[in-house]
N, C-alpha and C positions, 0 to 999 in steps of 0.2 A: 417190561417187554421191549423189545429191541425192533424198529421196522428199519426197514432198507430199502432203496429206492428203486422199488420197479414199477412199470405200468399199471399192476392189481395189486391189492391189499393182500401181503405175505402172511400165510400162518403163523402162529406162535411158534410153533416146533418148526419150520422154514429157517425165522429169524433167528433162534437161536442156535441153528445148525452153521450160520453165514455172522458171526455179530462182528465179523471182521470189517464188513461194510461191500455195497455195490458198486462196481468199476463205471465210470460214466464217460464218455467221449464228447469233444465238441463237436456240432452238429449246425452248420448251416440255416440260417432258415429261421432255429430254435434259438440259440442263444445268439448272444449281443457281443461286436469286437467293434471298436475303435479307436484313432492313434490322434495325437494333439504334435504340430509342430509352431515352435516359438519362432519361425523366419517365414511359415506361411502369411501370403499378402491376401484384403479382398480389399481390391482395388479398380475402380470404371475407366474404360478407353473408349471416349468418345469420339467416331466416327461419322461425322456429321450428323444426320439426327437420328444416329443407331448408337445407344449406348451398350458395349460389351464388358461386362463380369471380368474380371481377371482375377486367376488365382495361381499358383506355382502346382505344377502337375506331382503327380505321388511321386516320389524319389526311391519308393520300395516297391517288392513284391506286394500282390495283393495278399499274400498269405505270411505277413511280417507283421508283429508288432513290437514296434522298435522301443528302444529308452537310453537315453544319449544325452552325453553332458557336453558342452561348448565351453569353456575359457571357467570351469570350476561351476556351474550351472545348468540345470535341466533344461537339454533342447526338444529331447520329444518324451511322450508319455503314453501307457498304453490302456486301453480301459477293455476292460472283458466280464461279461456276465455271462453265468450260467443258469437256463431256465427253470428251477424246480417243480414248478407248477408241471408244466410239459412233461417229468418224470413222473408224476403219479405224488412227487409229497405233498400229502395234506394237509392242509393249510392250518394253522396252529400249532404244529408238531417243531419238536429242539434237535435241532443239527447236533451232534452228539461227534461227527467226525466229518473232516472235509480236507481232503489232505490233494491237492493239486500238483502237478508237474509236468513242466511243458520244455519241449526242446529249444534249444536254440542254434540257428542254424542260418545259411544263405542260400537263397533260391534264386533263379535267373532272373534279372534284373535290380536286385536288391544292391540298395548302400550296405557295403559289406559290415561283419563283426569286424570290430576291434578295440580289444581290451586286455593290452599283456600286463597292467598290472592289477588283475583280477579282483576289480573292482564292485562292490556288492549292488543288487536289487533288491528293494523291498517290494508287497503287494498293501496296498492301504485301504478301507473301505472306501466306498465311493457312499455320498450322504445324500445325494438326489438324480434325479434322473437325468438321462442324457441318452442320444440318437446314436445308432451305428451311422460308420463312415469313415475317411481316412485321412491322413494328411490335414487335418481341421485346423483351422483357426486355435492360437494359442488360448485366445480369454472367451472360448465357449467350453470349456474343458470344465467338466463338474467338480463339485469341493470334495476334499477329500477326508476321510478322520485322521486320529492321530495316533491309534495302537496299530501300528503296521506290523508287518512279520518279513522279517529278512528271507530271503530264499537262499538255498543250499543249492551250490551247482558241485555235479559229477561228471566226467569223463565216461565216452559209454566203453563198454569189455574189448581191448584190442583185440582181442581172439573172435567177438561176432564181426571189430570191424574188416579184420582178415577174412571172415568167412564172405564177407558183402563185394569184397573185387570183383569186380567184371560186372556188377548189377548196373542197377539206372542208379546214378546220383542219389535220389530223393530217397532209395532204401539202404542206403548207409546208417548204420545206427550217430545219433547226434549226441553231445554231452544235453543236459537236463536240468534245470533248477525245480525247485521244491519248496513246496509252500505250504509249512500246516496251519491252514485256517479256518478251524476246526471253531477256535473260542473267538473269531474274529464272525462266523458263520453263523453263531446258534442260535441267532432271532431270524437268519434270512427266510425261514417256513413261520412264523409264529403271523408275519403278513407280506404272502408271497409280493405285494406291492411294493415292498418296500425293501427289498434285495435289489441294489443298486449293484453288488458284483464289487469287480477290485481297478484296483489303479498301479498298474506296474510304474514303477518312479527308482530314482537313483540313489542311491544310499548316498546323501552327501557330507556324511559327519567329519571328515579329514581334506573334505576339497582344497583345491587350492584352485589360484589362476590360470593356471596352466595344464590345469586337466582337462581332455578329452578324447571320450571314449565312446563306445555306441556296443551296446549287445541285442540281436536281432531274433527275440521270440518267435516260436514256429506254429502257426495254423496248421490245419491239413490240407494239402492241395484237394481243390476239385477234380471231379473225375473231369477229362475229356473223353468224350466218346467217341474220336476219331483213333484211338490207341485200343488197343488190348487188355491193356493192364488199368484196372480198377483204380486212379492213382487217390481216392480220397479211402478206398480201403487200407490202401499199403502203406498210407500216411497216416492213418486216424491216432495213432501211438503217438503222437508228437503232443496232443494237449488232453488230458484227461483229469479225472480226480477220482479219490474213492471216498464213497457218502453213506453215513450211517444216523440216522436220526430216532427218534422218543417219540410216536404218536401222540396226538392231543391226548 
């Protein structure tokens, strides 16, 4: 029998009506995003007997996470979990399907994408815990495994992005990468603890010296409630996955 992740325990006849799997959205709050940069400083500026912190301020939007290589080398990295527990899966139950994709794209303020020679992303496990936050320090960044999964980018349908003219920016449809971490997933329920989520990193099997490139993964904007328009609804499409798993 086939469960799918929703908030109450799915009937047999439900589950096999759906064994295609549950659509899930990143969600504020609930799941886990943070990015690692290798030129971030923490450094003290002593002003007589006031010691001030110094750090290098986020270089992105808050709704980026980024993965960028400097001179054939990874300069930033991006770490995201999703909460299963908070979906209703039950705790010992096998991920059976986990298939994620998230946009990529520039939001106001963002170091922009750039990567014309389409250069690849993997998603790699992440092996122990770690904090949400941004712009982090390079050597607080968590270990990672070593069956990664390459992600597949798509261009989105010219004809929706024709249909999106004259909208706001943010609801232009985005190109998309794709990650099925499906067999990289299927302990993440078996002990919700211990789903550390993934580590977006740079495919560097052909680098050379002279590479550098930056592709800028897409959150969903926060709603502002000073607007009209719902912007964490009309964005939520930017990072999801669909999840099907085996009860205990």
């Amino acid at each position: 029998m086939l469960a799918l992740s929703v908030l109450s325990w799915p009937s047999a006849s439900a589950a096999q009506e759906d064994a295609a799997g549950e659509e899930i959205q990143f969600e504020y709050g609930i799941d886990g995003v943070s990015w690692y940069w290798s030129r971030q400083i923490d450094e003290t500026l002593e002003l007589g007997q006031v010691v001030q912190p110094i750090e290098l301020p986020n270089p992105q939007s808050a709704t980026t996470m980024p993965v960028a290589v400097e001179f054939g080398e990874a300069s930033k990295v991006a770490a995201l979990q999703f909460n299963l527990m908070e979906r209703g899966v039950p705790e010992g139950a096998g991920i059976t399907d986990f298939t994620l994709t998230v946009a990529e794209g520039d939001d106001a303020g963002d170091a922009p994408t750039f990567n014309p020679a389409q250069h690849l992303i993997q998603a790699c496990p992440i092996t122990e815990a770690w904090s949400p936050g941004e712009a982090e320090m390079w050597d607080v960044q968590p270990p990672v495994g070593d069956n990664c999964v390459k992600g597949e980018r798509a261009e989105p349908d010219p004809e929706e992005v024709a249909e999106a003219e004259g909208l706001e920016d943010f609801q232009v449809p985005l190109p998309t990468w794709t990650f099925d971490l499906s067999e990289l997933a299927e302990d993440w329920a078996v002990d919700h603890f211990a789903n550390y989520g993934v580590m977006f990193m740079p495919v560097l099997d052909d680098a050379t010296p002279i590479d550098l490139w930056q592709v800028n993964l897409k959150l969903p904007l926060r709603d502002d409630a000073e607007t009209e328009t719902d912007e964490y609804e009309a964005t939520v499409d930017r990072l999801g996955a669909t999840l099907a798993y085996e009860p205990p």
